[in-house]
N, C-alpha and C positions, 0 to 999 in steps of 0.2 A: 504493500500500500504506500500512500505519498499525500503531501497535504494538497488536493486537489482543487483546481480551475475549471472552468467550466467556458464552452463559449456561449458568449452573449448571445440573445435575441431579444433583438429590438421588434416593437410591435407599430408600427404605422396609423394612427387614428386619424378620426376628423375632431377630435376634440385635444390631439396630442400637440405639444410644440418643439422648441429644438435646447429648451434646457438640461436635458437627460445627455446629448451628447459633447455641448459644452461640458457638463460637470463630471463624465466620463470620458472627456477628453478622445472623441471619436471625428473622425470627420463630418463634415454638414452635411446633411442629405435635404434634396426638395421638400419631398414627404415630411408630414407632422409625427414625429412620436412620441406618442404616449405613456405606453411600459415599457422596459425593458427587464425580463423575467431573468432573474441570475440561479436557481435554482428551482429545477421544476424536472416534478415529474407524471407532470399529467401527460396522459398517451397521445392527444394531438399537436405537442408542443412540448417534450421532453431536451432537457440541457444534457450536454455530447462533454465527457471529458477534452480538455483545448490540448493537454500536452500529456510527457509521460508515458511507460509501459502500458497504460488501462487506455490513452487515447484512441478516441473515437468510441470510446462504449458509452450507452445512456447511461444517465443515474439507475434506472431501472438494474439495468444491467450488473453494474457496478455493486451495489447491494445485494444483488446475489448473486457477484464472486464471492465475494469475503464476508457476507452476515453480520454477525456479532459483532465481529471482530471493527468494522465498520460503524454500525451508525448505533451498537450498546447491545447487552445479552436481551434489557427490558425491553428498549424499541422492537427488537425484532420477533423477541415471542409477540409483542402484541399486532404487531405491521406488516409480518412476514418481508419478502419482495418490496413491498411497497413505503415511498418514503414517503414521510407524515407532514412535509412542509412545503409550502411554495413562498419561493423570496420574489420580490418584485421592487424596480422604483419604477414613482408612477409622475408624471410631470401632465398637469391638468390647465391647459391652457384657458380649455374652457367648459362651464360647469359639468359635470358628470350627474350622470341621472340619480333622481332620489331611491334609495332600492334598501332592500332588505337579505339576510340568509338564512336558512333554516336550519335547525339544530339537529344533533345528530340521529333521532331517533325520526323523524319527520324526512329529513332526507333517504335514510334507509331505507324507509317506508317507502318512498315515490321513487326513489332516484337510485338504489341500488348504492349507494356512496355515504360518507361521512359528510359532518356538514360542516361550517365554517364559520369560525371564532377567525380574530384577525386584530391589529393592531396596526396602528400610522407611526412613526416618525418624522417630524417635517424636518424636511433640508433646506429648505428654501421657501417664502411666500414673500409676495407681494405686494405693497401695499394695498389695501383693504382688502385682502383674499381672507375668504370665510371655509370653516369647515363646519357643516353638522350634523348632529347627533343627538338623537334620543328624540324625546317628546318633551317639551318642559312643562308642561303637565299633565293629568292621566287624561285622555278623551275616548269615547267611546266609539265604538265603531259607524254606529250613526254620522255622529261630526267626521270622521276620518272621509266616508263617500264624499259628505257635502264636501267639504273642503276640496277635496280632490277633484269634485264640478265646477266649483267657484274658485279655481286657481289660487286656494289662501292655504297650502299645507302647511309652505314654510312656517306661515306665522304660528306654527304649534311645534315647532323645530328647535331644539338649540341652536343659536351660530355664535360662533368663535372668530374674533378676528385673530388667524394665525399667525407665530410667528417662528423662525428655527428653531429648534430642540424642543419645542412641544410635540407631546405623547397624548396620542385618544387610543383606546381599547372598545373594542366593536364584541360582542359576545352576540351571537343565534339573535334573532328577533330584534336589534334594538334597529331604527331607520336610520340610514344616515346617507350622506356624498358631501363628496372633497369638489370645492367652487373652485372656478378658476383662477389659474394665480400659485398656486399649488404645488412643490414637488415634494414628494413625501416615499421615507422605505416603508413596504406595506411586506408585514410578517404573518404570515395566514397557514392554516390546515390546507392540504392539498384537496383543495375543492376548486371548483370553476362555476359551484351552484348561486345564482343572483337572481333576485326576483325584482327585475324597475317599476317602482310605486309611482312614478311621475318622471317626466323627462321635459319640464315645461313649455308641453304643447307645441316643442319643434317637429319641423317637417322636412324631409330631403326634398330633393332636386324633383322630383315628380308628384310632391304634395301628401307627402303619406307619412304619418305619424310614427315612431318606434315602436315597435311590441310591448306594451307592460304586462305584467304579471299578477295582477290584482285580485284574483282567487286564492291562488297560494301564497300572496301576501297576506291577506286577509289573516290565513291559518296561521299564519308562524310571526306576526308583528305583535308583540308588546306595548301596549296600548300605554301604559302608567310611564310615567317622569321619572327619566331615566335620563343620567348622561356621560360621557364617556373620557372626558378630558381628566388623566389622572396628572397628579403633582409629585414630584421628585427636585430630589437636591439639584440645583444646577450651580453652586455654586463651585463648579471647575476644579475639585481638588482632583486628586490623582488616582489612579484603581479603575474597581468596579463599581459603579453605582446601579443596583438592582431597578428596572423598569415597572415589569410584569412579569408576575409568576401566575398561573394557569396550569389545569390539568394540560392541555395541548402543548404550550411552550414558555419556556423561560429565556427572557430576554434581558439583557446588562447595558449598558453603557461603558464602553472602556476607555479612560484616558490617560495619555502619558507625555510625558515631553522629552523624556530621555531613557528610555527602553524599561520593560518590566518583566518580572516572573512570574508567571498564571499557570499555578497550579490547579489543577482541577478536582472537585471531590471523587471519590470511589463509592458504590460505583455510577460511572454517565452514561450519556451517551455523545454522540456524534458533536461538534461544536461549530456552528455557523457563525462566519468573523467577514461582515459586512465593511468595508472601507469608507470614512465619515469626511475623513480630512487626512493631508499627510500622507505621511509612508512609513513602513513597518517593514521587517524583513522576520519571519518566523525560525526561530531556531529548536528543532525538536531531534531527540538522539536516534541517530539510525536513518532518518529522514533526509532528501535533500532541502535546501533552505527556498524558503517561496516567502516574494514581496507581494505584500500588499497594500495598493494606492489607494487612493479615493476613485470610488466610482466603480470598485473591484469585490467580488466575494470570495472567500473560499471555503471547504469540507474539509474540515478537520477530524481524522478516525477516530473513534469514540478507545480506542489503544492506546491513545496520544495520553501521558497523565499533566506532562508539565512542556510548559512553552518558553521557552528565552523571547523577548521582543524586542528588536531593537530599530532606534528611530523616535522619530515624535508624531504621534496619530490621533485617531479619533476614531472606535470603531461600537459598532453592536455586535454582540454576541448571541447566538440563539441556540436552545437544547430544548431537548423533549423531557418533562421530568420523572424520575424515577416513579414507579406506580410502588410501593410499599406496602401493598393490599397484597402484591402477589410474593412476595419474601417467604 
């Protein structure tokens, strides 16, 4: 094994712009983009090891070469083959539709699949760019139709004027979209399940409205005041500062200005190291050394117990956490 790259895939939208490749230092393309998915292993759209012995295999793939040994003994009794996260940056030029996801037992039920918890990091916003989230207060499904006839959802919406380093946590049922103005790392369960509640009433080029989803919204939105912006230390000391802990993932904040040692608890799993700012070069024994810039992800083997880092960075960290119930 090796601490592993991935090639990018960039995603093309009509809502996407060209801050994702500015910030990942790629060249400019006509085309607007949107996402750029650094970790995935959904089957229409799976990331291809970039270099290395393992190059050219899927993540799919790769995970069942080496199992365990790979992404933790927990992840893989409970995931088999299948990896449990999809990483994304998402640069929203212009607003994204209002939508919802279903929780895990709901998605199984319809969709054969797990469903989708998910968390923002902003990299960048805007002046007056908005994110939101939840209901700010409880309305009943009644009000939810009206509103959604009378174009007034927002006004029952949280909005946030965003700015860098703010964190929202999105859990099953709560409503939310990121406004434009936006670029944010979006850390989710390997789902691609969305249900659009409203997409304000735009039209394409031949006069036809988007598909919304507003049956199975119905069934899985959270009605009650609810919102998602959580708070952490930002005040820039050094380390890890814990984000979000959740059954599905645990996410850090890591900073340094002159390299660190990150050891990792026993037992993990697998360790996703998103590049914020800065450069990093990873030193791990037996391993060749892999850098990591801004605008960069990598797979770290959950074999990995301790890291050298050196450099001055900014990065997030992502694991799946140990289930404890099965010990």
């Amino acid at each position: 094994m090796q601490i592993y790259k991935f090639n990018t895939i960039l995603k093309p939208v009509l809502w996407g712009g060209d801050k994702l490749l500015a910030f990942k230092k790629l060249p400019a393309r006509d085309e607007p983009i949107g996402e750029s998915w650094e970790l995935s292993a959904m089957s229409n759209c799976e990331s291809i090891v970039a270099e290395g012995d393992d190059r050219g295999l899927t993540l799919t793939q790769l995970v069942s070469r080496y199992g365990a040994a790979l992404v933790g003994e927990d992840v893989y009794r409970r995931y088999g083959d299948r990896f449990p996260l999809l990483i994304k940056f998402i640069d929203a030029k212009r607003d994204l539709s209002v939508q919802v996801h279903p929780d895990e037992d709901y998605a199984a039920a319809h969709h054969g699949s797990n469903g989708k918890t998910e968390m923002w990091y902003v990299l960048q916003a805007d002046e007056g760019a908005i994110i939101r989230t939840g209901f700010n207060r409880t309305i009943t499904r009644e009000e939810f139709d009206r509103r959604l006839n009378d174009s007034t959802l927002l006004d029952v919406i949280n909005a946030h004027r965003s700015k860098p380093g703010d964190l929202f946590f999105i859990p099953p049922g709560q409503i939310h979209t990121i406004g434009a103005g936006n670029m944010v790392v979006e850390i989710q369960e390997s789902c691609d399940i969305t249900y659009r509640v409203w997409d304000y009433d735009r039209r394409d080029a031949q006069g036809n409205r988007r598909e919304l989803h507003l049956e199975q919204a119905r069934e899985v939105l959270d009605f009650n005041s609810r919102d998602a912006r959580v708070d952490y230390s930002r005040d820039g000391a050094e380390g890890l500062t814990r984000l979000v802990t959740c059954p599905k993932f645990e996410v850090s904040l890591l900073r340094f200005d002159d390299g660190y040692s990150l050891s990792l608890p026993q037992p993990h799993s697998f360790v996703v190291m998103i590049g914020l700012a800065g450069e990093t070069t990873i030193h791990v024994e037996g391993y060749s050394p892999v850098t990591v810039c801004q605008g960069e992800t990598v797979l770290v083997p959950a074999a990995v117990t301790r890291m050298e880092l050196t450099g001055q960075a900014r990065l997030l960290t992502a694991m799946v956490p140990i289930d404890e119930t099965n010990d």
